[in-house]
KELUMMI-987585 format. One line per field, with one value per atom (N, C-alpha, C): residue number from 1; residue in three letters; atom name; x, y, z. Coordinates in pm, whole numbers, plus 50000, padded with zeros to 5 digits. Layout:
N
fiza <- (NUM,...)
tigu <- (ALA,...)
nuba <- (CA,...)
c1 <- (X,...)
c2 <- (Y,...)
c3 <- (Z,...)
% end
This chain:
104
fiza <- (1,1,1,2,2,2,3,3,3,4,4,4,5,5,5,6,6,6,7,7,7,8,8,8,9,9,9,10,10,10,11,11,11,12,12,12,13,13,13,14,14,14,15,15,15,16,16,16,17,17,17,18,18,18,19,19,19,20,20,20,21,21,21,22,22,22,23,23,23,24,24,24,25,25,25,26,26,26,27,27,27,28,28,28,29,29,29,30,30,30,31,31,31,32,32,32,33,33,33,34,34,34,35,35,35,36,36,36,37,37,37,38,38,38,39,39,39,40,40,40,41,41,41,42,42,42,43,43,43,44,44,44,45,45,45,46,46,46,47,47,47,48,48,48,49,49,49,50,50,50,51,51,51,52,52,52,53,53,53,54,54,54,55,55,55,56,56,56,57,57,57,58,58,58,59,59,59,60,60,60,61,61,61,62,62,62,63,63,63,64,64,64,65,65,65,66,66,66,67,67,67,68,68,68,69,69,69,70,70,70,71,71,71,72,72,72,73,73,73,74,74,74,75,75,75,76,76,76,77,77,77,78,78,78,79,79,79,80,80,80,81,81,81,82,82,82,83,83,83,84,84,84,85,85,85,86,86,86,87,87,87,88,88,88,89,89,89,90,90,90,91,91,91,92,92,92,93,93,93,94,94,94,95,95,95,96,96,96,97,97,97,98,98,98,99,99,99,100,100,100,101,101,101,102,102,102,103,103,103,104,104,104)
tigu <- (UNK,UNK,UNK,UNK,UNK,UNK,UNK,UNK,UNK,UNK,UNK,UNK,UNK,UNK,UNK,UNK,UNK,UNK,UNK,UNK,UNK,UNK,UNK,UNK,UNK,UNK,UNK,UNK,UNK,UNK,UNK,UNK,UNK,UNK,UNK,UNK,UNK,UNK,UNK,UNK,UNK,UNK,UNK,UNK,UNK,UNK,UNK,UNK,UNK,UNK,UNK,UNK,UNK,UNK,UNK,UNK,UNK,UNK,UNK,UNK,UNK,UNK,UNK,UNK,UNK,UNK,UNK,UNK,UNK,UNK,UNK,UNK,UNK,UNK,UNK,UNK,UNK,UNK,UNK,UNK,UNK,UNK,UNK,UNK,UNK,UNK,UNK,UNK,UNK,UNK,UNK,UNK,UNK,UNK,UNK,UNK,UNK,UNK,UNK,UNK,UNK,UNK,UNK,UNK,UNK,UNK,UNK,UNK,UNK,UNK,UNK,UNK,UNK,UNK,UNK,UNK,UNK,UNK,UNK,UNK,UNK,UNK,UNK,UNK,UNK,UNK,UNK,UNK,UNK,UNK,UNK,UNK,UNK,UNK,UNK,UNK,UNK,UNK,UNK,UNK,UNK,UNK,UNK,UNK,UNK,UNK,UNK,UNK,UNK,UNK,UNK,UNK,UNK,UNK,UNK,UNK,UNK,UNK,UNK,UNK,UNK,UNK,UNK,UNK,UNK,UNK,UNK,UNK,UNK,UNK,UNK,UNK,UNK,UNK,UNK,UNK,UNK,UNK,UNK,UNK,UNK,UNK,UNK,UNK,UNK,UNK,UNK,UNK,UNK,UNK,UNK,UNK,UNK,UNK,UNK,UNK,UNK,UNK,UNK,UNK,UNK,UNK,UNK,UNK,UNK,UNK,UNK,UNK,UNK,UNK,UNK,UNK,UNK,UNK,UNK,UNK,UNK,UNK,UNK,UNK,UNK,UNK,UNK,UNK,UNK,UNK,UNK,UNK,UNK,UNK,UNK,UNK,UNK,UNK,UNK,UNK,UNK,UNK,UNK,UNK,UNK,UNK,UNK,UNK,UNK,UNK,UNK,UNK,UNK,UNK,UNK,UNK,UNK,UNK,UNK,UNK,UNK,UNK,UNK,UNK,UNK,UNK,UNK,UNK,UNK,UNK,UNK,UNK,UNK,UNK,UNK,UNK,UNK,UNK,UNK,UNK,UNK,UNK,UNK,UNK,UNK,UNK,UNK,UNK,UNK,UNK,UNK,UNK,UNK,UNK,UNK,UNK,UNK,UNK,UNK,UNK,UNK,UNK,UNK,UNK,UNK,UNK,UNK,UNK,UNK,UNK,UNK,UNK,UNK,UNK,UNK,UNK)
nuba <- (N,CA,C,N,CA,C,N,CA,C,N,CA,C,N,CA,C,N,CA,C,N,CA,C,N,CA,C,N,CA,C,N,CA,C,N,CA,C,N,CA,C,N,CA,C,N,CA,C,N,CA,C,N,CA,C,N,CA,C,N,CA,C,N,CA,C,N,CA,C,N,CA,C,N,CA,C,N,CA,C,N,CA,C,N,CA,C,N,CA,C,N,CA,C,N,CA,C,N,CA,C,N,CA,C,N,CA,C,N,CA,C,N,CA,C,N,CA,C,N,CA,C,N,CA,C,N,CA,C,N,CA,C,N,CA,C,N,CA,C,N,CA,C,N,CA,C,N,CA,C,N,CA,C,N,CA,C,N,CA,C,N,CA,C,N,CA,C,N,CA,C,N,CA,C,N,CA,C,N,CA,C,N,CA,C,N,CA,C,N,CA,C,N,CA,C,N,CA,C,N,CA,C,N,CA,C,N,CA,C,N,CA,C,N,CA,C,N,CA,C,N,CA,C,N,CA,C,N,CA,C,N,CA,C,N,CA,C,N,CA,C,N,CA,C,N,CA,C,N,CA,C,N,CA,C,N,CA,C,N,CA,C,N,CA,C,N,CA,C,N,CA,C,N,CA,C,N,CA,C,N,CA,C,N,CA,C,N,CA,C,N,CA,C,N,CA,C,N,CA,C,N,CA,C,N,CA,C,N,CA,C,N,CA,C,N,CA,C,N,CA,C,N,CA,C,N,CA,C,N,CA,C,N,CA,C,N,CA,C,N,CA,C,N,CA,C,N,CA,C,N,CA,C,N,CA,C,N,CA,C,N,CA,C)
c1 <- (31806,31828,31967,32044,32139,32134,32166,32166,32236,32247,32328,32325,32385,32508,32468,32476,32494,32531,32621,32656,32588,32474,32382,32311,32374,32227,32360,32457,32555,32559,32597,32595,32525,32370,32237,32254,32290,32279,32395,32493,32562,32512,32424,32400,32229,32159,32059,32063,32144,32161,32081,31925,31815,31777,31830,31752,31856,31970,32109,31991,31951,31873,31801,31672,31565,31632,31738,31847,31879,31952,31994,31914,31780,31711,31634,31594,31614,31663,31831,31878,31912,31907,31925,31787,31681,31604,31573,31615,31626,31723,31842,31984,31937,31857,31790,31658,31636,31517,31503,31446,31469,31317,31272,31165,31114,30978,30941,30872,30814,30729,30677,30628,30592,30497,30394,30315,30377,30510,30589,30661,30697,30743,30661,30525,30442,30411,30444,30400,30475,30642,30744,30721,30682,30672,30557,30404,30314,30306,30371,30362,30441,30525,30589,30522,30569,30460,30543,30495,30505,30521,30579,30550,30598,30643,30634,30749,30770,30919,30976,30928,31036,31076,31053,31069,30984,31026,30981,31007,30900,30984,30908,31006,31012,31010,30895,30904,30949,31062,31172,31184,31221,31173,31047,30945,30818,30766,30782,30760,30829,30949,30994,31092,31139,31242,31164,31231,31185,31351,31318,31409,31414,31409,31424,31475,31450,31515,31440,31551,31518,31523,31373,31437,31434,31515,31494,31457,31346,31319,31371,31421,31452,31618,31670,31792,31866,31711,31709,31791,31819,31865,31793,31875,31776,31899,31862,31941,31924,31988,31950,31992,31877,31886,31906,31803,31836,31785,31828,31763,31745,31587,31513,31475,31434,31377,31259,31118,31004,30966,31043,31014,31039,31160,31237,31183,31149,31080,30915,30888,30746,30793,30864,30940,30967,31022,31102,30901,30875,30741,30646,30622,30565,30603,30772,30801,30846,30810,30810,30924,31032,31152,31200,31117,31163,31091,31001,30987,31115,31155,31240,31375,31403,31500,31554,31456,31445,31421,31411,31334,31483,31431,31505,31624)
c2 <- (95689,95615,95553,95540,95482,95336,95252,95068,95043,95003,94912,94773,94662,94686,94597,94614,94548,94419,94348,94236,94163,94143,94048,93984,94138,94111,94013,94053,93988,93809,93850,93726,93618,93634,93547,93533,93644,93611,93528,93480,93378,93251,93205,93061,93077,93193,93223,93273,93227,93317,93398,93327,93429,93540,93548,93653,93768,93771,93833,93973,93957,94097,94149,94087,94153,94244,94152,94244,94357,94344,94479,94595,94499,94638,94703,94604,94700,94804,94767,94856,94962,94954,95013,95166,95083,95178,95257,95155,95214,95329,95334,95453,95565,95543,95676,95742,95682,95765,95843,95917,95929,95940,95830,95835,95854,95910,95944,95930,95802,95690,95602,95516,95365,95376,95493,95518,95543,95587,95669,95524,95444,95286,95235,95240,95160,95168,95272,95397,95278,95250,95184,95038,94982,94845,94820,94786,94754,94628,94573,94421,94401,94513,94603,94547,94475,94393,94493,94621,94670,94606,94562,94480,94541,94650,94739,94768,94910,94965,94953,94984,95026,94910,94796,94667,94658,94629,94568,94456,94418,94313,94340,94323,94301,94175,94149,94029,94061,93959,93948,93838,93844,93759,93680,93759,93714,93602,93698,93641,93502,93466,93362,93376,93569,93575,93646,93711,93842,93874,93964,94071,94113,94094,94203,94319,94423,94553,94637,94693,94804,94950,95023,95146,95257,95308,95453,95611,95615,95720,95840,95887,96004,96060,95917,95959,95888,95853,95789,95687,95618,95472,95383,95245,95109,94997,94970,94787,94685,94602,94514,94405,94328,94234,94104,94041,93908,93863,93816,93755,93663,93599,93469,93391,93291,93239,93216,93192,93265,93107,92977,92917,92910,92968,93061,93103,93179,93357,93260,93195,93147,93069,93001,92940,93023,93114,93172,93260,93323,93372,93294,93144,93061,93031,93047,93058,93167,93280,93409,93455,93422,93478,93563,93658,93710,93847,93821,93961,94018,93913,93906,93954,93921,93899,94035,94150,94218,94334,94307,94456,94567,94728,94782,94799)
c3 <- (79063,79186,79178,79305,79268,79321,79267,79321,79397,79476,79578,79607,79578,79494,79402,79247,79188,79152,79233,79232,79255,79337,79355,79222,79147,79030,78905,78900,78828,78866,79023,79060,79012,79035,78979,78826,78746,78608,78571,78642,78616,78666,78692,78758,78669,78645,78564,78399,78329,78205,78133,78197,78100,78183,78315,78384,78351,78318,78283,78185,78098,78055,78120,78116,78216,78402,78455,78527,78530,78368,78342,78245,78207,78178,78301,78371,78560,78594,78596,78629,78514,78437,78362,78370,78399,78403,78541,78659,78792,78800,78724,78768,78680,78620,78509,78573,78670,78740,78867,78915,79080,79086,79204,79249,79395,79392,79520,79641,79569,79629,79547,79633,79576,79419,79424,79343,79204,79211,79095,79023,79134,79110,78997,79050,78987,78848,78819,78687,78565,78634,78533,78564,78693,78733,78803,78667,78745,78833,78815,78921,79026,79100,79183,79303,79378,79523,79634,79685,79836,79977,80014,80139,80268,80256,80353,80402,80472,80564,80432,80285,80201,80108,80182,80095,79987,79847,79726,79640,79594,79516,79385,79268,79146,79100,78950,78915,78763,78759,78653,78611,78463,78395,78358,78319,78281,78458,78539,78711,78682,78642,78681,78795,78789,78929,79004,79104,79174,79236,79256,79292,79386,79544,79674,79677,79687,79733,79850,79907,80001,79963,79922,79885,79923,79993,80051,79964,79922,79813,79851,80008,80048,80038,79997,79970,79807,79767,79620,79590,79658,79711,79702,79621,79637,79663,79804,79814,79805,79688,79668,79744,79800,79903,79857,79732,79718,79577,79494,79348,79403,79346,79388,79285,79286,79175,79219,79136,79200,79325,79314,79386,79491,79516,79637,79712,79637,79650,79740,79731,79768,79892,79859,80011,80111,80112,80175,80266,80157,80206,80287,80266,80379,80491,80492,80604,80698,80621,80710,80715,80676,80647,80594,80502,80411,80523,80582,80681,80767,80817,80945,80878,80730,80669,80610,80537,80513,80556,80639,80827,80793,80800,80742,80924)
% end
């Protein structure tokens, strides 16, 4: 798969120093794969939350982050939308934002 864009994920691991691995064994393992649906996801990331139109989220760092991405399996593409921290990440979900936010 190829990532798009990386920086998000750099970005966070500078203001996060511990999430800086778990990041990049992500990606590390995302650019080494090509997948074909959500099911094939799951195989490498059982805790992989679907939320639909392609949106996923990853929990990183022992679920202390999560990860937004958009991934288009048909052209083996994943965009990365937003590093969260999981309190964020819960905020943002009560207030419905993260639907509206993420809509492909």
């Amino acid at each position: 798969m190829r990532v798009i864009s990386r920086r998000p994920l750099r970005d966070f691991s500078e203001e996060h120093a511990d999430a800086k691995t778990p990041l990049d064994t992500w990606f590390s393992i995302m650019k080494g794969k090509t997948y074909a649906n959500p099911h094939e996801v799951r195989e490498d990331f059982p805790s992989a939350s679907f939320i639909g139109d392609g949106r996923t989220v990853f929990d990183i760092g022992g679920n202390k982050y999560r990860l937004v991405v958009y991934m288009r399996y048909d052209l083996a593409r994943i965009y990365v939308r937003e590093v969260l921290t999981h309190e964020a990440y819960e905020r943002k979900t009560r207030e419905g934002s993260l639907r509206e936010k993420y809509a492909p």
